[in-house]
VEXVOMAR-595597 format. One record per atom (N, C-alpha, C): residue in one letter; chain; atom name; x, y, z. Coordinates in Angstrom, 3 decimals. Each point is the difference from the previous one (the first is absolute). Layout:
N
A; A; CA; X; Y; Z
...
//
This chain:
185
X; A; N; 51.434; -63.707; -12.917
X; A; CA; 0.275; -1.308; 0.550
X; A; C; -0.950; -1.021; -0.632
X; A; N; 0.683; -0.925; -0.594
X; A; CA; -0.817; -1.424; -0.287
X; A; C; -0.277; -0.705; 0.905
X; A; N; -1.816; -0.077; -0.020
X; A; CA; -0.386; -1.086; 1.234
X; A; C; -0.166; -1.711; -0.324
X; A; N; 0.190; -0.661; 0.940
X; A; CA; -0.159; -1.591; -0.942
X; A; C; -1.325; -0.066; -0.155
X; A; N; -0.395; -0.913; -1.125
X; A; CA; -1.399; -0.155; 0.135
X; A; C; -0.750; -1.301; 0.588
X; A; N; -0.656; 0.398; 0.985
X; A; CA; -0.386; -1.127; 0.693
X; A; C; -1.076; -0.721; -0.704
X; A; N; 0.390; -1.316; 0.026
X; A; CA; -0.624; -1.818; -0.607
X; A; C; -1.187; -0.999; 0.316
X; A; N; -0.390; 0.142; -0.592
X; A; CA; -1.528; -0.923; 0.592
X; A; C; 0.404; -0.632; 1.228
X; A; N; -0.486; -0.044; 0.804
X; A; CA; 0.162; -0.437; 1.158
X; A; C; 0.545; 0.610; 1.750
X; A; N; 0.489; 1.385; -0.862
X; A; CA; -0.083; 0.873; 1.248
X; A; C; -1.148; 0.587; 0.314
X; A; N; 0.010; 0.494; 1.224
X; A; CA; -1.477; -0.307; 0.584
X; A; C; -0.382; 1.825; -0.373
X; A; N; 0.519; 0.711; 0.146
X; A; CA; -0.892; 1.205; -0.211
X; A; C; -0.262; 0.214; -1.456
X; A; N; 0.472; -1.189; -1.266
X; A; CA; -0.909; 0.232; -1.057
X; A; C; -1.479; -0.739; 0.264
X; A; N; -0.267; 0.040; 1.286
X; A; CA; -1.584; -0.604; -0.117
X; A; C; -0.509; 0.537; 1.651
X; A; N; 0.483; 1.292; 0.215
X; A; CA; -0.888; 0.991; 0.665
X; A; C; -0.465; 1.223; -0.785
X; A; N; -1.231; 0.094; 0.544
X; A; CA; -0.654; 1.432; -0.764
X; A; C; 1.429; 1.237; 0.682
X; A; N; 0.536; 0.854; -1.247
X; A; CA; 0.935; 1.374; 0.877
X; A; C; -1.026; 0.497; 0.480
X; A; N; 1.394; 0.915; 0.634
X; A; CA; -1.330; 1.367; 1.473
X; A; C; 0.498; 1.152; -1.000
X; A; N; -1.234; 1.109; 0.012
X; A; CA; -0.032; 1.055; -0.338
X; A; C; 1.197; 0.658; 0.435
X; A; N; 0.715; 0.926; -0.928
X; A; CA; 1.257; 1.008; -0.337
X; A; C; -0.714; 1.778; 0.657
X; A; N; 0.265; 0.624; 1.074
X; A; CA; 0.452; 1.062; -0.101
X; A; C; 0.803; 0.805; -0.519
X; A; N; -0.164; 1.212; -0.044
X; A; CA; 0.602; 0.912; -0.928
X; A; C; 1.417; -0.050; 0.936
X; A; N; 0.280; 0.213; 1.614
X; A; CA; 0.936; 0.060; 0.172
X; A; C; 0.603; -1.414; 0.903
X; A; N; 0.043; -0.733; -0.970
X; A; CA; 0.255; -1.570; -0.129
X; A; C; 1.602; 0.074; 0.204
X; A; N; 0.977; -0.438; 1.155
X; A; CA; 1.564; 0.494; -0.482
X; A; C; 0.714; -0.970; -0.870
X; A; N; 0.339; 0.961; -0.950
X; A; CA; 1.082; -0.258; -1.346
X; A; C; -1.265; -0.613; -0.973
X; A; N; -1.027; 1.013; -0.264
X; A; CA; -0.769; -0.636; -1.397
X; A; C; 0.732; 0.155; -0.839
X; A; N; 0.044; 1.253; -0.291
X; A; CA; 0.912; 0.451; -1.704
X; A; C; 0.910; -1.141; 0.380
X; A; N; 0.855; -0.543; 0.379
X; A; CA; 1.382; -0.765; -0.461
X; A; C; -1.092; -1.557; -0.206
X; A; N; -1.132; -0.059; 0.676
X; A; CA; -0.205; -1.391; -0.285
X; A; C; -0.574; -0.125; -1.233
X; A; N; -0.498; 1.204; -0.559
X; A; CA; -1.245; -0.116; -1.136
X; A; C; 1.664; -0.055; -1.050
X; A; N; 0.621; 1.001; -0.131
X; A; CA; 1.086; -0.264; -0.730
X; A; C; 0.962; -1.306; -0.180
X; A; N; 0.185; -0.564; 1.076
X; A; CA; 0.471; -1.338; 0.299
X; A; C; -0.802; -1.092; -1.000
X; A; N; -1.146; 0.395; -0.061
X; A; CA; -0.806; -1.109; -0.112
X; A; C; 0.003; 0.035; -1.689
X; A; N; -0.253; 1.245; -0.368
X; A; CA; 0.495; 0.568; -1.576
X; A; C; 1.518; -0.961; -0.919
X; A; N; 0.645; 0.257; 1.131
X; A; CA; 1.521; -0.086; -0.341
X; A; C; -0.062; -2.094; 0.090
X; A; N; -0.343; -0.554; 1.259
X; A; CA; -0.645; -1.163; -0.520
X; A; C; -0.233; -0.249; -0.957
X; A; N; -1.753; 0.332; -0.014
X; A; CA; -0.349; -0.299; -1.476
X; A; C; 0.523; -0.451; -0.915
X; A; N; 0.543; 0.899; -0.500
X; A; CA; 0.998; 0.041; -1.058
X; A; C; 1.481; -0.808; -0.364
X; A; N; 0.090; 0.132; 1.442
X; A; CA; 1.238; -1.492; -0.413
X; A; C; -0.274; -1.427; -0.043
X; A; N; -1.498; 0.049; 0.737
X; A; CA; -0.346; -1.134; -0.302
X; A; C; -1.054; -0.507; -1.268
X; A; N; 0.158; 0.969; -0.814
X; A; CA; -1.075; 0.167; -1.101
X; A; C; -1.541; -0.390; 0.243
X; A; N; -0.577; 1.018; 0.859
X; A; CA; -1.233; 0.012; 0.321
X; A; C; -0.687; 0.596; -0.719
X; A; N; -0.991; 0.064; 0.196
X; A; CA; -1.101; 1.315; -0.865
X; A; C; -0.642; 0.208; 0.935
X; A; N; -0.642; -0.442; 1.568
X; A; CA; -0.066; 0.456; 0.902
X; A; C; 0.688; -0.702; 1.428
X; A; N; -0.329; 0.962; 0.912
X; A; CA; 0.850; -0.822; 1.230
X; A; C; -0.638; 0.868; 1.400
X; A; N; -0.898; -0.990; 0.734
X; A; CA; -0.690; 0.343; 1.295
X; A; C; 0.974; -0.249; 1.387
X; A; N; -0.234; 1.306; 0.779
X; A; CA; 0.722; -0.379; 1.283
X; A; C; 0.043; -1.274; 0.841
X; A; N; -0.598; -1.099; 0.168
X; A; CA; 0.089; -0.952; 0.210
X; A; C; 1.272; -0.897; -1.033
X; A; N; -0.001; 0.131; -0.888
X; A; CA; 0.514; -0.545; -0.550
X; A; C; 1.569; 0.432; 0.119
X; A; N; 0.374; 0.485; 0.330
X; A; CA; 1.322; 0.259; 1.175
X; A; C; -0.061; 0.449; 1.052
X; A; N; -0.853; -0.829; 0.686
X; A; CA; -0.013; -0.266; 1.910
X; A; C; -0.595; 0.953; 0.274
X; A; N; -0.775; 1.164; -0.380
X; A; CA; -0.793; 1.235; 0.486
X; A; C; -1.178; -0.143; 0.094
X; A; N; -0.803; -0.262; 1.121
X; A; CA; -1.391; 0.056; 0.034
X; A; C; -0.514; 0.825; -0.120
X; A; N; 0.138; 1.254; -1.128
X; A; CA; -0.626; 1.299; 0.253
X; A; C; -0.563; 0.084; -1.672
X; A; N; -1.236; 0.768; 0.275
X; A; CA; -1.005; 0.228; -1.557
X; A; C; 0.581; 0.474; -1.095
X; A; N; 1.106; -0.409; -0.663
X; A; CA; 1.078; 0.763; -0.812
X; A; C; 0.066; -1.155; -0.840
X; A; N; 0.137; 0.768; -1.616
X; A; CA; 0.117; -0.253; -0.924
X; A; C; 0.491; 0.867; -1.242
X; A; N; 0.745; -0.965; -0.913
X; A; CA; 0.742; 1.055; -1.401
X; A; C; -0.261; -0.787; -0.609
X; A; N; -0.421; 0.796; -1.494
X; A; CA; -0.289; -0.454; -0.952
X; A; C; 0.503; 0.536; -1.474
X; A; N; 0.927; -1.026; -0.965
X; A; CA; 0.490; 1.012; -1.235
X; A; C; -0.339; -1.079; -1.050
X; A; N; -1.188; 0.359; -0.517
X; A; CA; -0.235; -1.054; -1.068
X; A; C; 0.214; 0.050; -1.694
X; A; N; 1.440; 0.649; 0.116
X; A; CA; 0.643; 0.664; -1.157
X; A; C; 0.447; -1.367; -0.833
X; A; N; 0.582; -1.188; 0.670
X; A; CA; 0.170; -0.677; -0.512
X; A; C; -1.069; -0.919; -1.069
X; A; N; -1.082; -0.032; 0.151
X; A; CA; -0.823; -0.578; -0.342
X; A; C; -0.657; 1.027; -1.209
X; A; N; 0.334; 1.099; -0.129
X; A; CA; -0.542; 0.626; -1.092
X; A; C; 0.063; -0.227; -1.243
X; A; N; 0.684; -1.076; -0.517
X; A; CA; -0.100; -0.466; -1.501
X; A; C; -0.905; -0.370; 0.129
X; A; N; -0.581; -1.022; 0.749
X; A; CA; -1.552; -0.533; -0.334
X; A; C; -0.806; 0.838; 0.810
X; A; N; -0.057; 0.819; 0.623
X; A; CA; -0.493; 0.985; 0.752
X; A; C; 0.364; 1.095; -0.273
X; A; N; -0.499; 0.775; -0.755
X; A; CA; 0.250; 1.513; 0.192
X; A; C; -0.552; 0.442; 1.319
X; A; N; -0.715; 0.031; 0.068
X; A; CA; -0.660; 0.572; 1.541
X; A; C; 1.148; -0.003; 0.934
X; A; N; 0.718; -1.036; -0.185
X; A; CA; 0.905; -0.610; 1.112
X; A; C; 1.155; 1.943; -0.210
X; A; N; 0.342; 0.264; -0.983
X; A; CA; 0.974; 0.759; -0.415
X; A; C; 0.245; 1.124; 1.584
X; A; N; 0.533; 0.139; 0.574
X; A; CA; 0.186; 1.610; 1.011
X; A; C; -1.034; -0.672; 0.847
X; A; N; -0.606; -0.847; 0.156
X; A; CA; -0.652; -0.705; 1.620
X; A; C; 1.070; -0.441; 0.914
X; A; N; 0.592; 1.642; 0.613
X; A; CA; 0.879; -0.309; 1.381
X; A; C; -0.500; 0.496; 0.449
X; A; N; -0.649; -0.632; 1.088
X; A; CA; -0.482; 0.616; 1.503
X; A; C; 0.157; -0.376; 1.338
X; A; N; 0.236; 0.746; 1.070
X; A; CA; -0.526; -0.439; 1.561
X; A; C; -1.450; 0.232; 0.696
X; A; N; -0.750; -1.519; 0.599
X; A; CA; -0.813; -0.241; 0.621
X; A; C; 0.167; 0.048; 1.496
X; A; N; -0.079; 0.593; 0.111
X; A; CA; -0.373; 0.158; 2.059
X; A; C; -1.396; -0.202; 0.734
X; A; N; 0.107; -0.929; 1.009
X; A; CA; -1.734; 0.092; 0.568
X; A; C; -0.890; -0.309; -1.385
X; A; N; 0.045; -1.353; -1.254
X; A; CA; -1.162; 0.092; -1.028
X; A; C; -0.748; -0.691; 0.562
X; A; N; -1.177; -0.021; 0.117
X; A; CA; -1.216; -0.312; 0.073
X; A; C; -0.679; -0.177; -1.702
X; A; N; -0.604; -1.383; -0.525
X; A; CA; -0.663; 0.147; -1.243
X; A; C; -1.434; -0.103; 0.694
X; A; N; -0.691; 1.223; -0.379
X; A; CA; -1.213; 0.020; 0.234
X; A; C; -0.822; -0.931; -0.967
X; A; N; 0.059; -0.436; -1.639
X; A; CA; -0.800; -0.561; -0.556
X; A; C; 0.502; -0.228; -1.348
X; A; N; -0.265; -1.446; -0.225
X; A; CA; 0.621; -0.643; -0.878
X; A; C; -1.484; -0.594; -0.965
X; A; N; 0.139; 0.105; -1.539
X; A; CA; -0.816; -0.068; -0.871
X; A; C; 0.717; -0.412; -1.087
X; A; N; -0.847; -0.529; -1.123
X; A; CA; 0.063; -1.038; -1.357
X; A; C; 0.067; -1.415; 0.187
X; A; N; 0.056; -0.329; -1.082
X; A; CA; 0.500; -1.561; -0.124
X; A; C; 1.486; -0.297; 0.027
X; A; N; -0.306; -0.797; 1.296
X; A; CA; 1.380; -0.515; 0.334
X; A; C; 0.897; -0.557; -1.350
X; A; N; 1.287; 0.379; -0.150
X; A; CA; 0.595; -0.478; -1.114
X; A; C; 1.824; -0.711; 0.868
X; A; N; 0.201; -1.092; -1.008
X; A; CA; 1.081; -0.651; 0.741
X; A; C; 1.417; 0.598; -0.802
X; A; N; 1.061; -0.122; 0.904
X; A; CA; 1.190; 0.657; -0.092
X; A; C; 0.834; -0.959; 0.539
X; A; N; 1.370; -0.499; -0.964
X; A; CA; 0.881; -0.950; 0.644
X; A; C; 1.116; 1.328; 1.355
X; A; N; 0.001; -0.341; 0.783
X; A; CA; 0.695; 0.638; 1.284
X; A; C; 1.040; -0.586; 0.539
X; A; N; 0.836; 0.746; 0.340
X; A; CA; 1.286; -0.405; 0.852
X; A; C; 0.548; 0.738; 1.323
X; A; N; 0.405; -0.355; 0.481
X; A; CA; 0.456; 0.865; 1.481
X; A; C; 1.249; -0.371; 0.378
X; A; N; 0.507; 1.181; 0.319
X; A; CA; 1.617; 0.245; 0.971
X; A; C; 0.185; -1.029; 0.887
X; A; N; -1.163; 0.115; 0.823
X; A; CA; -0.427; -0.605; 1.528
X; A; C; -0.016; -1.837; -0.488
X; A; N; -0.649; -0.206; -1.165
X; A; CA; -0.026; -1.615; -0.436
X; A; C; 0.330; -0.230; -1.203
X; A; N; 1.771; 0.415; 0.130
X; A; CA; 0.664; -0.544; -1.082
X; A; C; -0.104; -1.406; -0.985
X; A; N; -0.122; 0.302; -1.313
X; A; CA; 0.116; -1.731; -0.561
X; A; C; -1.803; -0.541; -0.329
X; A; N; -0.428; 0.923; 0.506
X; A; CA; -1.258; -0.164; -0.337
X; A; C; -1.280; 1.009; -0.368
X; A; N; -0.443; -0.523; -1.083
X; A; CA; -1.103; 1.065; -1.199
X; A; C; -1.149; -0.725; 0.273
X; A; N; -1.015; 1.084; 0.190
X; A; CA; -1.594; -1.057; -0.195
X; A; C; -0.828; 1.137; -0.557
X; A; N; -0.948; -0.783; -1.075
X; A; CA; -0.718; 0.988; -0.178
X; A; C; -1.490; 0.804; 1.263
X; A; N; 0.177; 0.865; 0.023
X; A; CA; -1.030; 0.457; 1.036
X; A; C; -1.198; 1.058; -0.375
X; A; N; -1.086; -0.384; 0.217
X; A; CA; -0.968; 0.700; -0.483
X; A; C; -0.412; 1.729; 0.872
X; A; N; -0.418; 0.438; -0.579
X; A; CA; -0.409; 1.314; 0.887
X; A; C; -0.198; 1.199; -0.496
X; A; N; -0.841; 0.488; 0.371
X; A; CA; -1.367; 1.068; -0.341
X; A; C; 1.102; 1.161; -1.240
X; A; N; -0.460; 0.468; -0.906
X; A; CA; 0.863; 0.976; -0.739
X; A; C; -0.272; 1.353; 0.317
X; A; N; -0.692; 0.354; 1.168
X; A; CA; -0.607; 1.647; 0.167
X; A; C; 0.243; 0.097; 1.793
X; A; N; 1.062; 1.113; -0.036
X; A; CA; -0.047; -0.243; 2.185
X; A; C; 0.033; 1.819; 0.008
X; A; N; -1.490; 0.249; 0.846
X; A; CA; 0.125; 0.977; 0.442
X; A; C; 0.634; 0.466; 1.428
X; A; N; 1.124; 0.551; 0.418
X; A; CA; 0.644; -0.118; 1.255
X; A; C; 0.498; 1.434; 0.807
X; A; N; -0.200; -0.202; 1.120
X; A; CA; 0.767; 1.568; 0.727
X; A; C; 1.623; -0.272; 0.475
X; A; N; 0.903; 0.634; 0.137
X; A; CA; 1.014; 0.036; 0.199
X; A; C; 0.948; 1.093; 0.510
X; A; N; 1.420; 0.270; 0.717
X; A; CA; 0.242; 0.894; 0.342
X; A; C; 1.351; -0.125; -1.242
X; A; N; 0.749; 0.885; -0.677
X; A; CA; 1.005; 0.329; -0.394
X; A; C; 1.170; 0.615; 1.229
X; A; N; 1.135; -0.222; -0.232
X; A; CA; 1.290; 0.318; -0.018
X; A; C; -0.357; 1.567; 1.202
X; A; N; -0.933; 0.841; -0.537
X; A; CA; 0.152; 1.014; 0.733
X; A; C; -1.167; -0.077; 0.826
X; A; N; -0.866; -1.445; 0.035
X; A; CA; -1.002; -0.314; 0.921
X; A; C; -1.618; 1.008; -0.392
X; A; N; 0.327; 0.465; -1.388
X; A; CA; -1.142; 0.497; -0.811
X; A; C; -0.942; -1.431; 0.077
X; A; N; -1.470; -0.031; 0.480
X; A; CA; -0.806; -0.675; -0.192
X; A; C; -0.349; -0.117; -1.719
X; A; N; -0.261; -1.012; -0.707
X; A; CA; -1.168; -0.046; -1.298
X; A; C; -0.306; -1.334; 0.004
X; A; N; -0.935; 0.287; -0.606
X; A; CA; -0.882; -0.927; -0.424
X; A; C; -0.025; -0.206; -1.700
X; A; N; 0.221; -1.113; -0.527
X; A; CA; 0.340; 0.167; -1.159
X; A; C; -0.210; -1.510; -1.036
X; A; N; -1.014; -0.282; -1.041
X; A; CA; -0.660; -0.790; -0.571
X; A; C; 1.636; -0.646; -0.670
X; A; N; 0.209; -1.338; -0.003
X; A; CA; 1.233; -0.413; -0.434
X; A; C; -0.496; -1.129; -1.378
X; A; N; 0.274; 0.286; -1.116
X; A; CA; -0.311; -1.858; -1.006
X; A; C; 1.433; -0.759; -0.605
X; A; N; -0.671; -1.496; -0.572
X; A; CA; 1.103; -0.267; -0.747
X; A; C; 0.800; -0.430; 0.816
X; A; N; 1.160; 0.017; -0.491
X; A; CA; 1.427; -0.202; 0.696
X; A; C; 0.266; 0.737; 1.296
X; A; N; -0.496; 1.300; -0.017
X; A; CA; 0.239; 0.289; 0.746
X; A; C; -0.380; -0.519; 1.528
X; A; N; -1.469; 0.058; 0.286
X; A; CA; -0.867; -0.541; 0.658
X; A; C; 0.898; -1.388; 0.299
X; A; N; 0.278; -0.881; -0.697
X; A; CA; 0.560; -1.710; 0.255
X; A; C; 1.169; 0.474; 0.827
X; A; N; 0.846; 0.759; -0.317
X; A; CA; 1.607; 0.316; 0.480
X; A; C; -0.929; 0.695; 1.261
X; A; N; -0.435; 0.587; 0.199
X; A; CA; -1.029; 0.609; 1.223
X; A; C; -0.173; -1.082; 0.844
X; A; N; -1.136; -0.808; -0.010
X; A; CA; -0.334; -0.791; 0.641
X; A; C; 0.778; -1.263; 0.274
X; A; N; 1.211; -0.392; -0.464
X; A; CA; 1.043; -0.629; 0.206
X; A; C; 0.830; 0.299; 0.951
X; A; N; 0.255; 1.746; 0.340
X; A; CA; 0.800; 0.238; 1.297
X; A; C; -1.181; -0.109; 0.667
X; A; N; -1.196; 0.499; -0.075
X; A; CA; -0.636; 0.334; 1.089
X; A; C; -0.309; -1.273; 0.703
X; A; N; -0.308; -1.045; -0.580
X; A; CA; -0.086; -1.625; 0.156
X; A; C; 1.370; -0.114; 1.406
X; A; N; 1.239; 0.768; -0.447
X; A; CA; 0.987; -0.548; 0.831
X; A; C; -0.281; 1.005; 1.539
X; A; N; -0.788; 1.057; 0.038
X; A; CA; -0.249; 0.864; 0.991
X; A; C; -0.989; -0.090; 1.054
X; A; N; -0.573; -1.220; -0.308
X; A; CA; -1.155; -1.036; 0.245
X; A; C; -0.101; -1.190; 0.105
X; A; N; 1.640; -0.644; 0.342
X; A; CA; 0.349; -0.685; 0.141
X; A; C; -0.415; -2.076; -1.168
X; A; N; -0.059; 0.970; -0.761
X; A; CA; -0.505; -1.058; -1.070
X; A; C; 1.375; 0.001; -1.065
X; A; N; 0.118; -1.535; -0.350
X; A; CA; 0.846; -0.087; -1.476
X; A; C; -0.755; -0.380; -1.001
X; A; N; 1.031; 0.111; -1.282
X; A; CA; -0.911; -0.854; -1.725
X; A; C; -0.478; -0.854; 0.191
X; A; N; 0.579; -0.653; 1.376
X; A; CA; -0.349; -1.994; -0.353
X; A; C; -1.317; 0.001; 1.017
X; A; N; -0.179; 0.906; 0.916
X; A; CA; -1.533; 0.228; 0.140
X; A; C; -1.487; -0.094; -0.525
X; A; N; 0.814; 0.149; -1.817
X; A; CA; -1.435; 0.449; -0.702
X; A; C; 0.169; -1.397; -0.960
X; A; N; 1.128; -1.105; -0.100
X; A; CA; -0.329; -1.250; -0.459
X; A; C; -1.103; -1.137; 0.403
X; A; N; 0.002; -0.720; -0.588
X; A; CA; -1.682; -1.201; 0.197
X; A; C; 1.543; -0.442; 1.006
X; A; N; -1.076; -1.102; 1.348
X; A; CA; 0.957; -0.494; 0.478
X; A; C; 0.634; -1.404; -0.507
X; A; N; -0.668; -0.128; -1.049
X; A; CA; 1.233; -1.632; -0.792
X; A; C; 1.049; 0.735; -0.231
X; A; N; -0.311; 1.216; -0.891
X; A; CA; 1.400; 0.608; -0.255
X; A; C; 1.238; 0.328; 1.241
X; A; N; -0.886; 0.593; 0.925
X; A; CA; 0.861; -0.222; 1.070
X; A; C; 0.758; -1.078; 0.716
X; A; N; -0.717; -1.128; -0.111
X; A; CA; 0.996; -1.222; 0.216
X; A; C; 0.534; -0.420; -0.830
X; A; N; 0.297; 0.793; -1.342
X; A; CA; 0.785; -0.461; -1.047
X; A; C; 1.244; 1.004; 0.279
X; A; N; -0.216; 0.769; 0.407
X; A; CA; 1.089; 0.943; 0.573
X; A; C; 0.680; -0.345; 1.022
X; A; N; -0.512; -0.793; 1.144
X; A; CA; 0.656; -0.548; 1.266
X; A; C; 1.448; 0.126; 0.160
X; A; N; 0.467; -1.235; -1.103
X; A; CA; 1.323; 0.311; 0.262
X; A; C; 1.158; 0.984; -0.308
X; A; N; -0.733; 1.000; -1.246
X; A; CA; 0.996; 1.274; 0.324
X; A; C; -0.092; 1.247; 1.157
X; A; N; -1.469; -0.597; 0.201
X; A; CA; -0.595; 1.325; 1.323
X; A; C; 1.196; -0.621; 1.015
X; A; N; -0.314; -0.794; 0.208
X; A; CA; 1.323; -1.446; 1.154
X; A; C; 1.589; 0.859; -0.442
X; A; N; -0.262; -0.368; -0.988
X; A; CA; 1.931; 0.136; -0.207
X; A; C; 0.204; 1.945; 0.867
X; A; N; -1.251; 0.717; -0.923
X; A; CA; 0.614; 1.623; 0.299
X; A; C; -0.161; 0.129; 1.672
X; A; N; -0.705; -1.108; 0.798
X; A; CA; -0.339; 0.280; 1.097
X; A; C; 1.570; -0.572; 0.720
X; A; N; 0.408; -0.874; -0.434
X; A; CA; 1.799; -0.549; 0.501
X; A; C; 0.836; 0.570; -0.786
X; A; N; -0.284; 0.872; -0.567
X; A; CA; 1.270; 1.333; -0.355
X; A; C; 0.696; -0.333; -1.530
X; A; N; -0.467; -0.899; -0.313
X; A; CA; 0.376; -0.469; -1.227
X; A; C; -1.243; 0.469; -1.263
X; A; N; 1.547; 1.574; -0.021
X; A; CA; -0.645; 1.160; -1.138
X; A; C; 1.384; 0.705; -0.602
X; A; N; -0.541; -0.389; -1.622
X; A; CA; 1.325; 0.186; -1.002
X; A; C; -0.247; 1.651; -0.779
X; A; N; -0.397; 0.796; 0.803
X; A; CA; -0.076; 1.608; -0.693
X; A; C; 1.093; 0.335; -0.195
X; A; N; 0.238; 1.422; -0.598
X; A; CA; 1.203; 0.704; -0.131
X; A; C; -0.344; 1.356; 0.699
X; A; N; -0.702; 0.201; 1.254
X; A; CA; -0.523; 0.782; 0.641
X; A; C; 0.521; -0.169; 1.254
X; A; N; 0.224; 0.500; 1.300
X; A; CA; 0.080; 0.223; 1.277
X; A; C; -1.206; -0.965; 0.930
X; A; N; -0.045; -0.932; 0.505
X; A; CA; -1.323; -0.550; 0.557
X; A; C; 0.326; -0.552; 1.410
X; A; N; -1.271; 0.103; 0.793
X; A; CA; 0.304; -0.233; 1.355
X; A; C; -1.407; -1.448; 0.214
X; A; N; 0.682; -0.985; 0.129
X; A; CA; -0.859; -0.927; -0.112
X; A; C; -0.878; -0.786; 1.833
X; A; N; -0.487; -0.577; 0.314
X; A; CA; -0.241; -0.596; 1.008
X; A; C; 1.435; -0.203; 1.229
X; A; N; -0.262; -0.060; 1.191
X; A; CA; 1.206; -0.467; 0.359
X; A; C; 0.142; -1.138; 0.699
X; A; N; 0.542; -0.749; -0.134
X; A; CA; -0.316; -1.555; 1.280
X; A; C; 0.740; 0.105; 1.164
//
């Protein structure tokens, strides 16, 4: 099942999710759901919030990006319950885009080294040093699991230079070719 993806301005993209149990009812169909998303909406990742789920869940396939990323090549994974314990280097900037705030790219700075714990798919705990691309596509869902977006990490002029498309996606006026569930009046 394709979920819509919910639009700047719905409110649980700006609550922290609640922690996922193992016997959570209908995980497998949501973690799959969320896969199958993805993908039609040409993501490279996609956090449970970001189709109406307040729960610590995240997918990640950063296959697309492997021409300029090899690293990126076979980076499909599920995040359950991540926690980043510790983030290191010099921050480096990355132009970014999101499902959630269509129509708009900013570049965003942030650490290139995230050491983090996490549960997988079969709720296996690890802990596992992430860089690069990877790490950015990382901390981009996890940003959404924590109730934070891209436009979080802009100077705020930039943000009032944004006003009126943040405005428009907040009155439903959004031109994707994706499924989206916008504010409701």
């Amino acid at each position: 099942m394709i979920y819509p993806i919910y639009i700047y301005g719905q409110p649980v993209l700006r609550k922290k999710a609640e922690p996922v149990s193992e016997d959570y009812p209908g995980l497998a169909d949501i973690i799959s759901n969320m896969w199958e998303t993805m993908y039609v909406s040409d993501g490279v990742g996609l956090a449970a919030p970001q189709v109406g789920l307040s729960l610590r869940i995240f997918v990640i396939d950063g296959t697309a990006l492997a021409e300029d990323y090899p690293e990126a090549k076979d980076f499909k994974q599920t995040f359950i319950n991540a926690e980043i314990i510790e983030e290191s280097g010099d921050p480096w900037y990355y132009n970014e885009g999101c499902l959630s705030v269509p129509g708009i790219r900013e570049d965003v700075s942030r650490r290139p080294v995230i050491k983090m714990k996490y549960q997988d798919e079969a709720f296996k705990t690890h802990t596992r040093t992430f860089s690069g691309i990877q790490a950015r596509i990382i901390q981009h869902e996890y940003d959404h699991i924590e109730g934070k977006l891209l436009i979080d990490h802009v100077s705020l002029i930039r943000k009032q230079l944004l006003r009126k498309k943040l405005n428009d996606l907040i009155a439903g006026n959004v031109n994707v070719n994706y499924k989206v569930s916008t504010v409701k009046k």
